[in-house]
N, C-alpha and C positions, 0 to 999 in steps of 0.2 A: 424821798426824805419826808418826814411826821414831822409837824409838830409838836415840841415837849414843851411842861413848865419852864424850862429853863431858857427859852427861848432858842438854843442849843441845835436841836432836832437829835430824830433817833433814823436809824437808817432800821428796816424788820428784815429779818431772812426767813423766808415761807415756803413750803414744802413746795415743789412743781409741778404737782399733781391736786393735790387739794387746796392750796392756799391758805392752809391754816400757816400760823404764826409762829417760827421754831424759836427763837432768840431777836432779840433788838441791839445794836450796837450804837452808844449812846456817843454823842460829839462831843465832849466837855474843853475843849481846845478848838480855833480853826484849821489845828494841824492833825486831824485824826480822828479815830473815830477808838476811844480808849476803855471804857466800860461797854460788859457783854452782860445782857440778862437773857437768864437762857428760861423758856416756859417749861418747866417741869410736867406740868399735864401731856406735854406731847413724848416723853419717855416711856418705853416701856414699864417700867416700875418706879411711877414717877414717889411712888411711899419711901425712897433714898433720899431723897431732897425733899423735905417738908417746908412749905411757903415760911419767908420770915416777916415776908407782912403781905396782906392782899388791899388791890390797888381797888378804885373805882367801885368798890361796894355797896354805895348807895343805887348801883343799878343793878346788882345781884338779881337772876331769877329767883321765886320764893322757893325754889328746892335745892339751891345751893347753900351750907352751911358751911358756914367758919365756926372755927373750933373759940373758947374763951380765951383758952391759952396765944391764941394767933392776933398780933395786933391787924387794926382794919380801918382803912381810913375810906371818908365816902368817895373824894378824889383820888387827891396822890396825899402824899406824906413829907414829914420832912425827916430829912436825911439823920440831924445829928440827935434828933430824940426818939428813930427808931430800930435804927443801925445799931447791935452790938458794937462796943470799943474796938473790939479787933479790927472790925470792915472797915470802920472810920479811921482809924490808923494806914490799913491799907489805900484807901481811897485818898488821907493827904498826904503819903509819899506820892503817889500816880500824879497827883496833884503838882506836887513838887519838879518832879521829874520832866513833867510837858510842861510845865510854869499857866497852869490852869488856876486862875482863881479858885480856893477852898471856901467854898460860903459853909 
């Protein structure tokens, strides 16, 4: 288990061969483990799924570019001002349904 902002934690799932980082499965309830963010960079053509925001930026190496179009926060972000409406809607039914607080 990671530490998250949310105090929460995230559980990682990582390849068992190289240990890189395939997806995170995030706890928003003590009853489970309910949001999956999956790392696109480790996809074959990960150019299908274009980031909708990049996390911890301010530690970017200088050859890493984010596009203008892509929001970018130097930490993490907040949820409800960078989330298109749809995800937020999906996220407070999830919400709803494990009886997860919606911040």
């Amino acid at each position: 288990m990671t530490d998250t902002p949310s105090d929460r934690g995230q559980r990682i799932a990582r390849c068992a061969s190289c240990k890189v980082a395939l997806w995170s499965n995030y706890l928003i309830t003590n009853q489970g483990e309910h949001q999956r963010f999956l790392r696109v960079g480790t996809l074959d053509d990960p150019s299908l799924m274009p980031p909708g925001v990049h996390i911890h930026s301010a530690s970017n190496l200088p050859w890493y570019i984010i596009l203008d179009e892509t929001p970018a926060a130097d930490v993490f972000y907040d949820q409800k001002t960078t989330w298109p409406q749809d995800s937020l809607q999906r996220l407070k039914a999830l919400c709803e349904r494990t009886g997860a607080p919606y911040k």
